[in-house]
Biopython code that builds the backbone (N, CA, C, O; Angstrom):
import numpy as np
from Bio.PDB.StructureBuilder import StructureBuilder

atoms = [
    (1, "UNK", "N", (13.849, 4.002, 4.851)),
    (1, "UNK", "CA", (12.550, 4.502, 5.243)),
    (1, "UNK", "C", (12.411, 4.321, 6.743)),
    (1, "UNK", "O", (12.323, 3.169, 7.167)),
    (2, "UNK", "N", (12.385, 5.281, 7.539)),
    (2, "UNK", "CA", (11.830, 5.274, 9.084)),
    (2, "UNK", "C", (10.815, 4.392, 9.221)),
    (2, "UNK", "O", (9.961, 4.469, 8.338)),
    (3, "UNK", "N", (10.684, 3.748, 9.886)),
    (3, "UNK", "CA", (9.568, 2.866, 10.791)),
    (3, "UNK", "C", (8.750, 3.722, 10.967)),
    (3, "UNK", "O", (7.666, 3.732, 10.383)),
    (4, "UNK", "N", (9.158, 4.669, 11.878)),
    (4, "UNK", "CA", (8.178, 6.227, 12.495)),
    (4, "UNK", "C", (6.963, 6.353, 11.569)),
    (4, "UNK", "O", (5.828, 5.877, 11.552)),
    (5, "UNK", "N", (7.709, 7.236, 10.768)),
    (5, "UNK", "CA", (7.119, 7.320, 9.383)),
    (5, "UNK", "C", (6.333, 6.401, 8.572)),
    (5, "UNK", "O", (6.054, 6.761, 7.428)),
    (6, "UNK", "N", (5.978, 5.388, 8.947)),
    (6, "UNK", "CA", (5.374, 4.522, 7.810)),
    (6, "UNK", "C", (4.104, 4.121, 9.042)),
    (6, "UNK", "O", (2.913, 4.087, 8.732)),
    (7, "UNK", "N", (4.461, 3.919, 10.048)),
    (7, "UNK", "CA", (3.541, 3.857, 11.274)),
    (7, "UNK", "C", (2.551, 5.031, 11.469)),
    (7, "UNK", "O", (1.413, 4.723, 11.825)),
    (8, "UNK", "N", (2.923, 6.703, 11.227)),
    (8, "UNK", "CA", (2.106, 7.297, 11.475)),
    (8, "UNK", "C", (1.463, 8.212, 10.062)),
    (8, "UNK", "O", (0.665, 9.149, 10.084)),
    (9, "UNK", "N", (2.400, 7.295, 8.397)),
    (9, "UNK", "CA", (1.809, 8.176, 7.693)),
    (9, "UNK", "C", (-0.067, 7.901, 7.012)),
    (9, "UNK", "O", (-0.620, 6.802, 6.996)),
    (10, "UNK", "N", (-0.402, 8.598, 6.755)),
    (10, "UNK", "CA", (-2.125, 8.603, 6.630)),
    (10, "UNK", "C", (-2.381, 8.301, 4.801)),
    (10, "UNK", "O", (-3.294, 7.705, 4.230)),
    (11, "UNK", "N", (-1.395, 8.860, 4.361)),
    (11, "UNK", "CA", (-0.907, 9.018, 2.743)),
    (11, "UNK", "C", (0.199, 8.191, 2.418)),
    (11, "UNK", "O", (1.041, 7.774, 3.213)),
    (12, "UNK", "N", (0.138, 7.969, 1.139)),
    (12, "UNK", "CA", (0.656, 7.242, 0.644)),
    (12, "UNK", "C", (1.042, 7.072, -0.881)),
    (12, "UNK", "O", (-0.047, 6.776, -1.373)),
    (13, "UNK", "N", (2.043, 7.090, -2.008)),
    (13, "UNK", "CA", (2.180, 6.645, -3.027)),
    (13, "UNK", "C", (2.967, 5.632, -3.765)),
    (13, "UNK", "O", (4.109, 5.300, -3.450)),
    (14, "UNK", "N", (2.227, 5.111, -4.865)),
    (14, "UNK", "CA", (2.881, 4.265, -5.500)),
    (14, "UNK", "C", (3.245, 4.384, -6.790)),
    (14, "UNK", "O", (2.437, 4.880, -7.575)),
    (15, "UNK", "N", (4.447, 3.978, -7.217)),
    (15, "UNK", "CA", (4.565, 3.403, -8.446)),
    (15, "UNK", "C", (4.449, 2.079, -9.289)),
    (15, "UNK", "O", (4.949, 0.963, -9.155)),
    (16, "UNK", "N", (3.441, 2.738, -10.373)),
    (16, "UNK", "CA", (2.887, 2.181, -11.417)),
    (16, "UNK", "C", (3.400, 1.112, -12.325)),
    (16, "UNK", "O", (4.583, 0.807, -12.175)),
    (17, "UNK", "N", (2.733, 0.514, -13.208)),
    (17, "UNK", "CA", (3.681, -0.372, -14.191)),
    (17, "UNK", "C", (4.659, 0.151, -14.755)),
    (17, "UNK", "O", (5.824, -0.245, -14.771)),
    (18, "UNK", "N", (3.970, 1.524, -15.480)),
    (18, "UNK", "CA", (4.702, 2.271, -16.073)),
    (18, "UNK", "C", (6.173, 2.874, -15.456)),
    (18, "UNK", "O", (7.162, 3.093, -16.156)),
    (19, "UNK", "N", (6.098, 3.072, -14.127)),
    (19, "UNK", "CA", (7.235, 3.556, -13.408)),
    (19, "UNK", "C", (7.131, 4.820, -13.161)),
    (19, "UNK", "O", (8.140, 5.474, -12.897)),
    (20, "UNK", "N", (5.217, 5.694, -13.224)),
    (20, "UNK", "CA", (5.254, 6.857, -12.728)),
    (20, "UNK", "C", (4.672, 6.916, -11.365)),
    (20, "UNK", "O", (3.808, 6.156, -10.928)),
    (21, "UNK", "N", (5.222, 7.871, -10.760)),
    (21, "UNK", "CA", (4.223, 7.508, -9.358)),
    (21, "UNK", "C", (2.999, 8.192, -9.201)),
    (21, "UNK", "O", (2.656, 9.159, -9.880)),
    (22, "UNK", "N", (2.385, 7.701, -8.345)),
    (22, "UNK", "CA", (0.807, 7.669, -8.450)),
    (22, "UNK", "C", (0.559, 8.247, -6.838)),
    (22, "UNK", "O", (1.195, 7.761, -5.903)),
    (23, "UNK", "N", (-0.256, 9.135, -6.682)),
    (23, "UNK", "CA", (-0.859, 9.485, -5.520)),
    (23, "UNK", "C", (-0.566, 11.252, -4.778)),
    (23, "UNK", "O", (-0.266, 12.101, -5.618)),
    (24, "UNK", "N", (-0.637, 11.626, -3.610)),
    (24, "UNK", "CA", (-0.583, 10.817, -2.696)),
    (24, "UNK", "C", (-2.283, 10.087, -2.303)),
    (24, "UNK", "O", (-3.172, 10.851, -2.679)),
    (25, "UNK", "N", (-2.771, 8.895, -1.691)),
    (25, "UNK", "CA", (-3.479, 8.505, -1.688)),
    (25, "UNK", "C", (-3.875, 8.313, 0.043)),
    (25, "UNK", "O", (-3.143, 8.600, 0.990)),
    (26, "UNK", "N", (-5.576, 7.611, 0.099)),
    (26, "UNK", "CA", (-5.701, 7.470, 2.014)),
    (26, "UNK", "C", (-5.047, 6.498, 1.868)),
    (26, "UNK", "O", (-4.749, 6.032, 0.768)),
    (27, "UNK", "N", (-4.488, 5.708, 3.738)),
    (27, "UNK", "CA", (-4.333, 4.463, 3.274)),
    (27, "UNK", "C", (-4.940, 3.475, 3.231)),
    (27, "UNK", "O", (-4.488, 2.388, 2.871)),
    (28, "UNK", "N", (-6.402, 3.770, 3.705)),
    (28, "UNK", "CA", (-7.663, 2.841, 3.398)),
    (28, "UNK", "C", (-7.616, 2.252, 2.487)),
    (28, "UNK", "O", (-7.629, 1.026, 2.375)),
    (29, "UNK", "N", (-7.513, 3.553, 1.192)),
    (29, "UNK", "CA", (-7.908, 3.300, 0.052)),
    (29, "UNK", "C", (-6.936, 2.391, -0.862)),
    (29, "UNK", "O", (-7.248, 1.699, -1.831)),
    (30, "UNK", "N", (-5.393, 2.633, -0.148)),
    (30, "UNK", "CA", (-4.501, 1.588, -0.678)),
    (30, "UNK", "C", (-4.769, -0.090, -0.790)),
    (30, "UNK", "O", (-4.776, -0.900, -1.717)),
    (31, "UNK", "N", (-4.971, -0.148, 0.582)),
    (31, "UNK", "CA", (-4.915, -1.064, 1.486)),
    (31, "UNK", "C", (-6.294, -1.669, 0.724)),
    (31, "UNK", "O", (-6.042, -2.790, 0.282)),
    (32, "UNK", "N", (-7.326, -1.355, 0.516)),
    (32, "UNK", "CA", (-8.384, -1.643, -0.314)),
    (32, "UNK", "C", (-8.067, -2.022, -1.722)),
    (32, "UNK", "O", (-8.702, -3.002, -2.111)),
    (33, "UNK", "N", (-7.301, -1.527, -2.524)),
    (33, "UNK", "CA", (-6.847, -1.911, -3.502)),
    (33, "UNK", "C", (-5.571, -3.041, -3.291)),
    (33, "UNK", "O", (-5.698, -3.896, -4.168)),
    (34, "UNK", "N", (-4.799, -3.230, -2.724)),
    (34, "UNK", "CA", (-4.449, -4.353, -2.369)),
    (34, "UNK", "C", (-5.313, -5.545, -2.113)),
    (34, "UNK", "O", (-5.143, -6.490, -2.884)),
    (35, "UNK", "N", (-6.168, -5.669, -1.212)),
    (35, "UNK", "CA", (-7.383, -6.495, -1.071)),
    (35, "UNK", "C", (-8.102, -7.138, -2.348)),
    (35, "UNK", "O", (-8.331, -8.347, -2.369)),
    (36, "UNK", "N", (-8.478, -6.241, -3.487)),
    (36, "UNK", "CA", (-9.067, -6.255, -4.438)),
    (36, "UNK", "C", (-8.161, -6.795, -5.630)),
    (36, "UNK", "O", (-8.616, -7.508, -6.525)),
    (37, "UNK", "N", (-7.028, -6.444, -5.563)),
    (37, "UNK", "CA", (-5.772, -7.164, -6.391)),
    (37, "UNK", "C", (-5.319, -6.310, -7.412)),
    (37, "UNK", "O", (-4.580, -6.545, -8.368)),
    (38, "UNK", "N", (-6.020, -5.030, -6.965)),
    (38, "UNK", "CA", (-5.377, -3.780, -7.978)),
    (38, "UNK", "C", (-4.206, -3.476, -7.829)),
    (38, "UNK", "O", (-3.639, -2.908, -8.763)),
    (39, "UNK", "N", (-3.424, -3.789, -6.498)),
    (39, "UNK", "CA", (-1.853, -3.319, -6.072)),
    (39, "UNK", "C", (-1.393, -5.041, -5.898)),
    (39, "UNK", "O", (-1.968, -5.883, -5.209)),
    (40, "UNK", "N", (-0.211, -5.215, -6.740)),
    (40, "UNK", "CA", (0.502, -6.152, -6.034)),
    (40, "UNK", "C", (1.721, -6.250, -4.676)),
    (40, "UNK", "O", (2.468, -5.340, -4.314)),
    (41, "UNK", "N", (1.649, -7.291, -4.248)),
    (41, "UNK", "CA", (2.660, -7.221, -2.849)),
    (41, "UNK", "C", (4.008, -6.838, -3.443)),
    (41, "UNK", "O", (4.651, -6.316, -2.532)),
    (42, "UNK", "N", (4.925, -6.872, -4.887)),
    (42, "UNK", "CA", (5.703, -6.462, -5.277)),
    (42, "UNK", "C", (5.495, -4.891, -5.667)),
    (42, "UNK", "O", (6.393, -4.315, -6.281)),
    (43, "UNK", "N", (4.552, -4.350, -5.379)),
    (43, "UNK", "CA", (4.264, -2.725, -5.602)),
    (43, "UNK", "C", (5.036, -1.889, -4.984)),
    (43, "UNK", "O", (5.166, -2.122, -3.783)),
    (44, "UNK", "N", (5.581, -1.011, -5.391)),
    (44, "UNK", "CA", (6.399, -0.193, -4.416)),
    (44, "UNK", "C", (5.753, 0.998, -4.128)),
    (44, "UNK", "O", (5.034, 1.567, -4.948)),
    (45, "UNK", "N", (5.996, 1.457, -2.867)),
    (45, "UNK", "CA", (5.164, 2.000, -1.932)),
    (45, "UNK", "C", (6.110, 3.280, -1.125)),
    (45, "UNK", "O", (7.271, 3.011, -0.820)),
    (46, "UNK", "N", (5.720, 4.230, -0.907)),
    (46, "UNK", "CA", (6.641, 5.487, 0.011)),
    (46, "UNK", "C", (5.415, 6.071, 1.010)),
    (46, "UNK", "O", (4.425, 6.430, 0.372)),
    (47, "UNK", "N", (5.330, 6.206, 2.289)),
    (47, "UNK", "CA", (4.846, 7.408, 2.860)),
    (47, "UNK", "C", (4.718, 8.894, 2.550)),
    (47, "UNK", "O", (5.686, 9.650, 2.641)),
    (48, "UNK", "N", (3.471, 9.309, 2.171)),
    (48, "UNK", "CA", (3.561, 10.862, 2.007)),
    (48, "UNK", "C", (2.954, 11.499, 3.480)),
    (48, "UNK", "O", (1.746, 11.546, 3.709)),
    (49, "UNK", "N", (3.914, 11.942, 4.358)),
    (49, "UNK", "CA", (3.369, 12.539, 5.705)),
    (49, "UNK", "C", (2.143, 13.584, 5.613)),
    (49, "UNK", "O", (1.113, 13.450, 6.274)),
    (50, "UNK", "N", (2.432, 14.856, 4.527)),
    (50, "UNK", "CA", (2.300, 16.036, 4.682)),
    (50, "UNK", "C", (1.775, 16.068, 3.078)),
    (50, "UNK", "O", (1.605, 17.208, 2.647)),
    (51, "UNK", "N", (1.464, 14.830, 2.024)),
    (51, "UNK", "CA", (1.170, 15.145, 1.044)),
    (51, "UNK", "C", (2.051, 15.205, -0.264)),
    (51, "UNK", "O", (1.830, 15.072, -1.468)),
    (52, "UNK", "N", (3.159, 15.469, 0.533)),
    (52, "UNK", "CA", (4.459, 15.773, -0.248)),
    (52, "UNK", "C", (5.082, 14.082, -1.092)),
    (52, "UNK", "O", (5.007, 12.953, -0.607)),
    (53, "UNK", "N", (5.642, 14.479, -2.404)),
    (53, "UNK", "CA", (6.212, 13.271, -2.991)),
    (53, "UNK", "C", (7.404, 12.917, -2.431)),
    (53, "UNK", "O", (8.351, 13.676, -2.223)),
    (54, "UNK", "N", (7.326, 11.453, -2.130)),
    (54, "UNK", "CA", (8.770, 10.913, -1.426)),
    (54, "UNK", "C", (9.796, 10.706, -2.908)),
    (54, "UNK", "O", (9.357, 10.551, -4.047)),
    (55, "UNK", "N", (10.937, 10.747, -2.589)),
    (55, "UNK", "CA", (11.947, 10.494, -3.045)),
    (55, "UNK", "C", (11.905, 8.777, -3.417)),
    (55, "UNK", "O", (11.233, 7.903, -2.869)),
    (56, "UNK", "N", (12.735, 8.680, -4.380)),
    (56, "UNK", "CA", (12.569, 7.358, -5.193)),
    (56, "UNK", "C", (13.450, 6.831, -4.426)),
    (56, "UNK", "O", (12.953, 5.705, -4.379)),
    (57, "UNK", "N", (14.717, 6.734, -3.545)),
    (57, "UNK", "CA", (14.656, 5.867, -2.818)),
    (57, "UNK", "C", (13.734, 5.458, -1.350)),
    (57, "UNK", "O", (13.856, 4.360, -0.807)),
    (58, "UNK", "N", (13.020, 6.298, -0.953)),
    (58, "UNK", "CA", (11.929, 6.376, -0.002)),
    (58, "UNK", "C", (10.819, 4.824, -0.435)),
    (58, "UNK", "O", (9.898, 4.616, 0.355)),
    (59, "UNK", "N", (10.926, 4.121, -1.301)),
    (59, "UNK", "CA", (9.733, 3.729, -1.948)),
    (59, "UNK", "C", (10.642, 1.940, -1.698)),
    (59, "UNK", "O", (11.804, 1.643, -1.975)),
    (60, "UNK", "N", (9.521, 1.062, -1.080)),
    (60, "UNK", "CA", (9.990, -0.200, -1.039)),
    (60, "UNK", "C", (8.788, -0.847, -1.383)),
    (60, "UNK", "O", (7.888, -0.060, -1.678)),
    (61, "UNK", "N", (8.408, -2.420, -1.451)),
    (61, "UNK", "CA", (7.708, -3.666, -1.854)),
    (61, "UNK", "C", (6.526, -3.180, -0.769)),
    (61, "UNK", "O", (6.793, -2.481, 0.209)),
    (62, "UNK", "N", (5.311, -3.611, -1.059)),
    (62, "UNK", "CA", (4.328, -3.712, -0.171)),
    (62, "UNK", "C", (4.970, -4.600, 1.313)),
    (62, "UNK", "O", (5.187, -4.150, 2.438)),
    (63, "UNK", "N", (5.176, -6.198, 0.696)),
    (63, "UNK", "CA", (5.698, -7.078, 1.089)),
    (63, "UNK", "C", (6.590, -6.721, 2.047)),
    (63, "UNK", "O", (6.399, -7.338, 3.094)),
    (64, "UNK", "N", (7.555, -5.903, 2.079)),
    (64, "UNK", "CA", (8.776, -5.348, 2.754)),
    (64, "UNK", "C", (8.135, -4.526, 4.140)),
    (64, "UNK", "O", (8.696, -4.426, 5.231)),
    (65, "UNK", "N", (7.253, -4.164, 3.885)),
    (65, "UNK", "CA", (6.273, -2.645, 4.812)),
    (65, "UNK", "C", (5.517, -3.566, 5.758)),
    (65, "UNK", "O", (5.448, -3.093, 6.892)),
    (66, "UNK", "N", (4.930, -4.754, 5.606)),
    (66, "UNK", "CA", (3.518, -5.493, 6.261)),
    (66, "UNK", "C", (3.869, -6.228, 6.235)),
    (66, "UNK", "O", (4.412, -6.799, 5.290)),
    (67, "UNK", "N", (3.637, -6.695, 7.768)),
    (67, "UNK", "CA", (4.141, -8.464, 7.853)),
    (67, "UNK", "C", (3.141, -9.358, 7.522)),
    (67, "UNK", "O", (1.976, -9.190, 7.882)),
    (68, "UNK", "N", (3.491, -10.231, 6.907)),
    (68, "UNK", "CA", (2.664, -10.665, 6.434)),
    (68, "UNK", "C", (1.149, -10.808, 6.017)),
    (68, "UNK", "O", (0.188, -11.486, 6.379)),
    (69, "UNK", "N", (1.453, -9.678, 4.926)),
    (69, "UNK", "CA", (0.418, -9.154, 3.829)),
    (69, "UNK", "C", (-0.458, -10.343, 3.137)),
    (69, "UNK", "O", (-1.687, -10.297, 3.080)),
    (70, "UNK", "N", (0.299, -11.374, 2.638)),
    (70, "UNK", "CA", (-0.440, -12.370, 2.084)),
    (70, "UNK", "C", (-1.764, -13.131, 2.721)),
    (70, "UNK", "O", (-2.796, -13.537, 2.187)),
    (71, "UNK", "N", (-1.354, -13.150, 3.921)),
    (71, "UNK", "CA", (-2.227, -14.033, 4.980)),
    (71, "UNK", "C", (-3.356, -13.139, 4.905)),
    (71, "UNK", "O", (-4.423, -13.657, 4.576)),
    (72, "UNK", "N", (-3.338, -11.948, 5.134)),
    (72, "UNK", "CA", (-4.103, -10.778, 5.958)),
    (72, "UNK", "C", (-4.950, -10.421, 4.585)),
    (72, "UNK", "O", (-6.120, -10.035, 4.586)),
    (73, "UNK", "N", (-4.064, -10.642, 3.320)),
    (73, "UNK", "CA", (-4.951, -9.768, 1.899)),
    (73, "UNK", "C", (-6.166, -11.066, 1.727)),
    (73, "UNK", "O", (-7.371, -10.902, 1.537)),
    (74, "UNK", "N", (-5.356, -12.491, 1.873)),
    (74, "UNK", "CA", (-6.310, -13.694, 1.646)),
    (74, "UNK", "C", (-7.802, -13.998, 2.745)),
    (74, "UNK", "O", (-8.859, -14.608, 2.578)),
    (75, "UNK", "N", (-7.237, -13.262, 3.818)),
    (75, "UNK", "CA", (-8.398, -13.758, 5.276)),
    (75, "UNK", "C", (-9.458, -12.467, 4.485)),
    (75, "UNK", "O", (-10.607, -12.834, 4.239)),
    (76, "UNK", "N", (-9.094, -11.071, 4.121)),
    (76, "UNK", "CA", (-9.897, -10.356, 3.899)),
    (76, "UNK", "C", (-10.610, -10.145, 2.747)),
    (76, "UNK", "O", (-11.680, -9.599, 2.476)),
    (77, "UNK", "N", (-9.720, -10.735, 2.115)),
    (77, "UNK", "CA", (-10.413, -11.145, 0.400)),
    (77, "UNK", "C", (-11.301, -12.010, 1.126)),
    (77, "UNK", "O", (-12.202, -11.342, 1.634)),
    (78, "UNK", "N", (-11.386, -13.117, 1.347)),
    (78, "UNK", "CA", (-12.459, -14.181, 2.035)),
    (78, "UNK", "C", (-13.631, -14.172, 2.589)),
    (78, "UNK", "O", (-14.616, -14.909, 2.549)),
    (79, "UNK", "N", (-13.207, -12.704, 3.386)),
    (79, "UNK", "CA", (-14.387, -12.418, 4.432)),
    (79, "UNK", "C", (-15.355, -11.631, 2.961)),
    (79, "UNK", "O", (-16.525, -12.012, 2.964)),
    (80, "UNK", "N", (-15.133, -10.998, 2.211)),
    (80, "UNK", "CA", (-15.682, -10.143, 1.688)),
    (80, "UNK", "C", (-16.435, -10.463, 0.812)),
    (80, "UNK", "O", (-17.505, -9.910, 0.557)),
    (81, "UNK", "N", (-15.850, -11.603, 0.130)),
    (81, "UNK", "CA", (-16.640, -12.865, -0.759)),
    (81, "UNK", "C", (-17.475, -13.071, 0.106)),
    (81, "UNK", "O", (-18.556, -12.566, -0.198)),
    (82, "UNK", "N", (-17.473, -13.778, 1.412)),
    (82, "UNK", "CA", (-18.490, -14.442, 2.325)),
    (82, "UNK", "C", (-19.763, -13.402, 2.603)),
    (82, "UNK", "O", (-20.962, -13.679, 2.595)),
    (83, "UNK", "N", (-18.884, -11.635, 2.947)),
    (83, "UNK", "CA", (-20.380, -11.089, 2.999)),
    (83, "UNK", "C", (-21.222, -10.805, 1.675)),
    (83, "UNK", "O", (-22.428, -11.045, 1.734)),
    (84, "UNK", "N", (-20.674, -10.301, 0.455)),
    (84, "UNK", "CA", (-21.176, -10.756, -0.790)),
    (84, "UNK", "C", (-22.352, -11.711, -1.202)),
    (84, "UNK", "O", (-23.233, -11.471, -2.027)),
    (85, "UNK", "N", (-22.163, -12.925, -0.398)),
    (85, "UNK", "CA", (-23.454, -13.658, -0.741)),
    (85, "UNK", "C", (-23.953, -13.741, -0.474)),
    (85, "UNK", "O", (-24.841, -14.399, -1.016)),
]
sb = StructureBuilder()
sb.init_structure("model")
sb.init_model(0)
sb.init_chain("A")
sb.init_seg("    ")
for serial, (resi, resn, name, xyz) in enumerate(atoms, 1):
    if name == "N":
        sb.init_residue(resn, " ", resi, " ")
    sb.init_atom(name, np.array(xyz, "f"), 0.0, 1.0, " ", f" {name:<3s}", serial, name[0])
structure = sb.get_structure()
């Protein structure tokens, strides 16, 4: 997977438990579901530039894509609880 590509794509899909893929999606909206704990950091993930479905080797770990995802999903899970109350 290009760096390029994962830096400037806007879309995005994943595959499911099931092993179908899902999307293409914003990446707000990913990235939001990660937060929320709907996507795990073992989720595999491809850039869709143009909308288009990536190829099954195109598709790696959340974990693999974001440096350190854990820190960043926990500070923002946190904050969100905090505005919540």
């Amino acid at each position: 997977m290009a760096a390029d590509g994962v830096r400037r794509a806007d879309l995005w899909c994943y595959i499911d438990d099931g092993g179908s893929v899902q999307g293409p999606y914003a990446s707000s909206a990913m990235r939001g579901w990660l937060i929320a704990g709907y996507l795990r950091l073992s989720t595999r993930v491809a850039p869709s530039s143009y909308g288009e479905m990536p190829e099954q080797t195109e598709f790696a770990e959340i974990s693999a894509l974001w440096s350190h995802p854990q820190e960043q999903v926990s500070a923002r899970a946190s904050l969100a609880r905090a505005r919540a109350v």
